[in-house]
C-alpha positions in Angstrom: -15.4 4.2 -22.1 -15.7 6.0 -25.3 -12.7 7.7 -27.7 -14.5 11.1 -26.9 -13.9 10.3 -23.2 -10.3 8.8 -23.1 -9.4 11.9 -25.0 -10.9 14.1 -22.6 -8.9 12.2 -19.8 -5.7 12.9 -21.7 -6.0 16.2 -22.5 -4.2 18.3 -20.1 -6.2 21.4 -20.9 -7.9 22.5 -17.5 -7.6 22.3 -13.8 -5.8 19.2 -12.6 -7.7 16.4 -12.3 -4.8 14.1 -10.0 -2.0 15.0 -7.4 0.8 12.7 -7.4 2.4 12.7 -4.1 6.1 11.4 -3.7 7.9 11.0 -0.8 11.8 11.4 -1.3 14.9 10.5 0.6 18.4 11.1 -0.6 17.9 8.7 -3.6 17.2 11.7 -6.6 18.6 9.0 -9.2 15.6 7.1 -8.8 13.6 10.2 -7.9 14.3 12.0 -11.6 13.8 8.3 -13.4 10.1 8.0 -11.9 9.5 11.5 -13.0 10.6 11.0 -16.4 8.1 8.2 -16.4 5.4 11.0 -15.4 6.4 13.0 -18.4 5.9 9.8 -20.7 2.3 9.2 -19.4 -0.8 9.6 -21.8 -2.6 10.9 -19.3 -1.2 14.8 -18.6 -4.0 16.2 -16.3 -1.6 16.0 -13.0 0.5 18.0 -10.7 3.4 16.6 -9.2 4.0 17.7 -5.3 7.5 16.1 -3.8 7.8 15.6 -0.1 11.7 15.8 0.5 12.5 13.6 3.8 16.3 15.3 3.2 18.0 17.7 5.1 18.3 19.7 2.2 16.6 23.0 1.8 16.8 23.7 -1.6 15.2 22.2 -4.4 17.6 20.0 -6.3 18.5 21.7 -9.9 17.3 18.8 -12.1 13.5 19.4 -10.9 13.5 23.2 -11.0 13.0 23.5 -14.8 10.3 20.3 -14.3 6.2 22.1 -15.0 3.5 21.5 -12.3 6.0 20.4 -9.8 5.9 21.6 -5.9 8.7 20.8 -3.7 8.1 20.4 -0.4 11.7 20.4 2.1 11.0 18.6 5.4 14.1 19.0 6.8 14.7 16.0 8.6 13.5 12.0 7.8 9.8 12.3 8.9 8.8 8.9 7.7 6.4 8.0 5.1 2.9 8.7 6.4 3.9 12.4 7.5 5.4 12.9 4.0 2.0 11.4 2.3 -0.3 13.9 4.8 2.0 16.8 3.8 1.1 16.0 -0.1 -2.4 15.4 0.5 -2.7 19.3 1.7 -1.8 20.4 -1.3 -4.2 17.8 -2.9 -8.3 19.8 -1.8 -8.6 20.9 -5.8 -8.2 17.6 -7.4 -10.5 14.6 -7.2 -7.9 12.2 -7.2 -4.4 11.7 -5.4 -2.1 9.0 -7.1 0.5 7.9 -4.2 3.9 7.1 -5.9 7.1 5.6 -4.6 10.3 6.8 -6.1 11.6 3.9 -7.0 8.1 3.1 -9.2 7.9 3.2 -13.0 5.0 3.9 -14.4 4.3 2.3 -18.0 3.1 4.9 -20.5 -0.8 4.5 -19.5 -1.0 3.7 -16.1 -2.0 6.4 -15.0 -4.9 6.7 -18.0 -5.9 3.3 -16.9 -6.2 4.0 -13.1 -8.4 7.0 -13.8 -10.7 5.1 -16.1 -11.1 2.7 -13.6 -12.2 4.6 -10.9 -14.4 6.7 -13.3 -16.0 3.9 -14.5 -16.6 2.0 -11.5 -17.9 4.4 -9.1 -18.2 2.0 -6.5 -14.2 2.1 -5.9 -12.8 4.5 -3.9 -9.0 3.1 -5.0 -7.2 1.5 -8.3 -4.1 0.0 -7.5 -1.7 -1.3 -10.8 0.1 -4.5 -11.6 3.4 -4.2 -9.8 6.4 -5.7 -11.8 9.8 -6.3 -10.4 12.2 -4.0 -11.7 14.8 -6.8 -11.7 13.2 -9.0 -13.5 9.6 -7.5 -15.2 8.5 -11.2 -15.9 7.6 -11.9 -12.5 4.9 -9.6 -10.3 6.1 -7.1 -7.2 2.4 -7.9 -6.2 -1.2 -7.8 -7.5 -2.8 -5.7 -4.9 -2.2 -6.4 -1.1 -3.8 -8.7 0.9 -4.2 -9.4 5.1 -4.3 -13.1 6.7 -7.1 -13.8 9.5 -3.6 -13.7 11.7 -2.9 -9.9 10.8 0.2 -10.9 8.6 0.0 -8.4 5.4 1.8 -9.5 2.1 1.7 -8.2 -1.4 -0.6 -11.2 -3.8 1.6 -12.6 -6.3 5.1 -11.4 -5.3 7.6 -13.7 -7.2 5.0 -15.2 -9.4 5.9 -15.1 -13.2 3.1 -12.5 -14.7 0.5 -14.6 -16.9 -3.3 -14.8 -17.5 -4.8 -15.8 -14.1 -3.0 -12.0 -12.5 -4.5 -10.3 -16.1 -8.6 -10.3 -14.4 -9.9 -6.7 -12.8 -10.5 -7.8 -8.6 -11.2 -6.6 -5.7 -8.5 -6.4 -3.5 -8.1 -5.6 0.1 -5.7 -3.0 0.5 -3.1 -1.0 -1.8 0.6 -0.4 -2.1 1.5 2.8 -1.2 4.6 2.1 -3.6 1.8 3.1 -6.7 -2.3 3.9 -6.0 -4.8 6.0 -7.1 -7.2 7.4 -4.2 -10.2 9.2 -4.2 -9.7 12.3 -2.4 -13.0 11.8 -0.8 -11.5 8.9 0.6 -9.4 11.1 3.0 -11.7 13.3 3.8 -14.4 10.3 5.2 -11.6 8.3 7.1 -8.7 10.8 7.6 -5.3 10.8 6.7 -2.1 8.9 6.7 -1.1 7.5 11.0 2.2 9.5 11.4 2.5 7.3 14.3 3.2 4.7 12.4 6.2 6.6 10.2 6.3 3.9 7.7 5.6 0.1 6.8 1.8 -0.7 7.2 0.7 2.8 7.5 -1.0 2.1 4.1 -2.8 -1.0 5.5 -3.9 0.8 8.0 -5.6 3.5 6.3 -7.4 0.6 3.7 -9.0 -1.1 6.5 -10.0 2.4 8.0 -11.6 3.0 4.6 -13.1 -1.1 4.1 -14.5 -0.5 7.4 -16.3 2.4 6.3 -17.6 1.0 3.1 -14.6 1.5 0.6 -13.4 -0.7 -1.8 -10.4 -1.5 -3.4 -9.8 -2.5 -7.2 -7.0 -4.5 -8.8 -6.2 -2.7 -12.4 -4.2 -5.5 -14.4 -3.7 -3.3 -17.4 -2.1 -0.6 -15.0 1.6 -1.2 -14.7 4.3 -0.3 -13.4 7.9 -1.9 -12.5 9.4 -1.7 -8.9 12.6 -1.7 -7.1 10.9 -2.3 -3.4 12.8 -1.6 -0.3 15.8 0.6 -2.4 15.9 3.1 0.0 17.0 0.6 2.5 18.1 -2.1 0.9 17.1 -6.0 2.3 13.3 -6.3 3.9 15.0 -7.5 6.5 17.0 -4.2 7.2 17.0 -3.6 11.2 14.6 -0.4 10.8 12.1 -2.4 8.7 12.2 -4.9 10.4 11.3 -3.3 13.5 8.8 -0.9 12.3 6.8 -3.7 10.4 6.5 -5.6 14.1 5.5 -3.1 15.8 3.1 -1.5 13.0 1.2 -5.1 11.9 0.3 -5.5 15.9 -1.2 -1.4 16.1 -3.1 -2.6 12.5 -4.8 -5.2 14.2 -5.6 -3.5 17.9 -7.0 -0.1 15.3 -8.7 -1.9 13.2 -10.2 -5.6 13.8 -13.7 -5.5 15.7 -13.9 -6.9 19.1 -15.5 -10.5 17.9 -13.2 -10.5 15.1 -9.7 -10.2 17.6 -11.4 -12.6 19.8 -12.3 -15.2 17.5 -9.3 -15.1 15.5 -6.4 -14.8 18.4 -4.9 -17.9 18.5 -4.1 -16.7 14.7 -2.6 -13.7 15.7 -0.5 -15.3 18.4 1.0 -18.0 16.2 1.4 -16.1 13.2 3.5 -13.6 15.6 5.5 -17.0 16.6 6.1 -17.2 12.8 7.0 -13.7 12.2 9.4 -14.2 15.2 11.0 -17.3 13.8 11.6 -16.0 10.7 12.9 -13.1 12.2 15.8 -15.1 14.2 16.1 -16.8 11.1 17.2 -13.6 9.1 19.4 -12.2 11.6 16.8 -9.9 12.6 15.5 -11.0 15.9 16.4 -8.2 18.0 15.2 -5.5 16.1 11.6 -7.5 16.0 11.7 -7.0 19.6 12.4 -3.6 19.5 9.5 -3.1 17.4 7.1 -5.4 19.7 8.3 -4.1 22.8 7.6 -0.5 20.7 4.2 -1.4 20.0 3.3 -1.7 24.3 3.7 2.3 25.1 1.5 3.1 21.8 -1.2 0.6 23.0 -3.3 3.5 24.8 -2.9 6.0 22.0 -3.9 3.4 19.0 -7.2 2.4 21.6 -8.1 5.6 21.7 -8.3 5.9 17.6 -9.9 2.5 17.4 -12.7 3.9 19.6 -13.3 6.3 16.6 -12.7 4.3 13.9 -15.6 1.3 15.8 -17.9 4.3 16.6 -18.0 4.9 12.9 -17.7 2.1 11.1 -20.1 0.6 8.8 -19.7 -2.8 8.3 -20.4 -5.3 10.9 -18.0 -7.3 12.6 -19.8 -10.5 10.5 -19.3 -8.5 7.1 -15.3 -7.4 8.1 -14.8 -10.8 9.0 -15.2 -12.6 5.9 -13.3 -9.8 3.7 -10.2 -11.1 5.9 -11.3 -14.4 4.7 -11.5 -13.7 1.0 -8.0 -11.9 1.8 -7.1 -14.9 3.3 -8.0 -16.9 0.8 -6.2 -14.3 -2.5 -3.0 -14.5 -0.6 -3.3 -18.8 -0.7 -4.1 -19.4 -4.4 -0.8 -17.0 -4.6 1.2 -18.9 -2.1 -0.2 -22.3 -3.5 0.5 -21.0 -7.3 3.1 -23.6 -9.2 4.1 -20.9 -10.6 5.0 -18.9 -7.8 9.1 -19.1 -7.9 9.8 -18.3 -4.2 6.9 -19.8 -1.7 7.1 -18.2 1.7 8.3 -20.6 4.4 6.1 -18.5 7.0 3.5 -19.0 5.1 3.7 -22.4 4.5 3.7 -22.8 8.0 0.6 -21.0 8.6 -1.3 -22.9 5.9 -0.1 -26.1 7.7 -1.5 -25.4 11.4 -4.6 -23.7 10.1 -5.3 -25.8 6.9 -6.1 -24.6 3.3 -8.9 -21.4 3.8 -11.0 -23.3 1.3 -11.7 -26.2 4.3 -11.4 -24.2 7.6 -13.4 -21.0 8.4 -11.3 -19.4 11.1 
């Protein structure tokens, strides 16, 4: 891209070019930090809509005074996906909508870089950034996010110390909704957010909605941005995580893998579910997975009903979805496999030890 057009991508003269869209609940420390981050971005050619999850009615005094802000009071915790939908409303005037946790900081050209991307590689429909832990910014939050054959999603290169083989452009399967750039066309060809699915995986969803219909996802090394993860909450293995992430990953997989695909890959499914149910016990946390599995049973109708839409219109074949899961497959082993990956997943390990190294074994 030329100086003449990076110039023209910073200047904020004009209409707004991206909608940030952040979803908000109770934690306005972190919320005013990411938006001072906003204010340091090269890139100035945004508006800012907040989705309070609060029972507060009133905008808080430390955003009133903040330009090309909306605030937008829900009243009551409506979970992620409903406060994503009620941002993407506000979002028909500008081409793209940049999703953004609260507890996300954006490095001073993120933002620039994400938009370059997309403009120069029209084939994308989504940029996600390199995701540092706020903790400790040496090691990755994840590299883009990536789905086993079982229907396990995970976040490529959590825990890995940063270095060269994270610092390539990618395709990547899906994005974090804790920092992406989307095409609002996107949205407008698949649909919005599943406010069924509150939060956890309601962004996993809605990439395979959009790989199924031709989208693609890029991976944006020189995009960063540090992350708390799970600071709303606390621990991933919080009872209301943990519960919504069992029953969400199983409505993923019944929405969105074609009919060969489930049928061929389900004795995946049904012993990376084991896993996920061993680790769960493991953590203290076995009860509320069964909450969220026996949640999953009275949603079954409802979610076959949507897949019908989303198989009607796909258009990749079953053959062509299929091996995307394997290349996702096989991203989320050369992390897990990594020497330099600090904290190797024990679930994982046990997967790759039934099914074998994706690099030898084709289902």
């Amino acid at each position: 891209m030329t100086s003449a057009s990076i110039s023209s991508l910073q200047s904020p003269n004009g209409p707004p070019r991206v909608t940030i869209i952040i979803p908000t609940y109770n934690r306005d420390n972190l919320l005013e930090t990411c938006l001072a981050h906003l204010a340091q971005q090269t890139f100035q050619s945004f508006r800012i809509v907040v989705v309070d999850n609060g029972a507060r009615d009133a905008i808080p005094p430390a955003l009133e005074a903040i330009p090309r802000l909306r605030w937008i009071p829900l009243f009551r915790n409506r979970g992620t996906a409903t406060a994503f939908n009620r941002g993407l409303a506000e979002a028909r005037q500008t081409p793209f909508v940049f999703l953004l946790n609260n507890d996300a900081e954006l490095e001073d050209d993120c933002l620039l870089r994400l938009v370059q991307a997309l403009e120069e590689n029209p084939g994308y429909s989504v940029a996600v950034p390199k995701l540092l832990q706020w903790s400790d910014p040496a090691r990755l939050d994840g590299a883009g996010d990536e789905v086993l054959l079982g229907g396990g999603a995970y976040r490529v290169g959590r825990g890995d110390l940063d270095g060269s083989r994270y610092d390539k452009a990618e395709p990547v399967l899906s994005a974090c909704g804790a920092a992406a750039l989307f095409r609002r066309s996107l949205f407008d060809d698949v649909g919005e957010f599943d406010e069924d699915f509150f939060a956890y995986r309601e962004d996993v969803d809605l990439c395979l909605r959009a790989q199924l219909r031709g989208h693609r996802c890029i991976y944006v090394p020189q995009a960063r941005a540090r992350h708390r993860g799970s600071a709303t909450l606390g621990s991933t293995f919080h009872p209301q995580i943990m519960r919504l992430t069992t029953r969400n990953q199983l409505l993923v997989l019944a929405k969105n893998y074609p009919a060969s695909v489930l049928f061929v890959l389900l004795p995946r499914i049904i012993i990376f579910q084991i896993l996920w149910m061993g680790l769960a016990l493991k953590e203290g946390a076995f009860l509320s997975s069964c909450s969220g599995l026996l949640g999953a049973l009275p949603m079954l109708l409802k979610t076959l009903v949507k897949r019908r839409r989303i198989m009607d219109t796909k258009l990749l074949s079953s053959g062509e979805m299929l091996e995307k899961l394997r290349e996702s497959e096989r991203r989320i082993w050369r992390w897990h496999s990594s020497v330099r990956n600090g904290h190797p997943s024990k679930l994982l390990t046990a997967y790759f030890w039934i099914f074998g190294s994706p690099h030898t074994t084709q289902t």
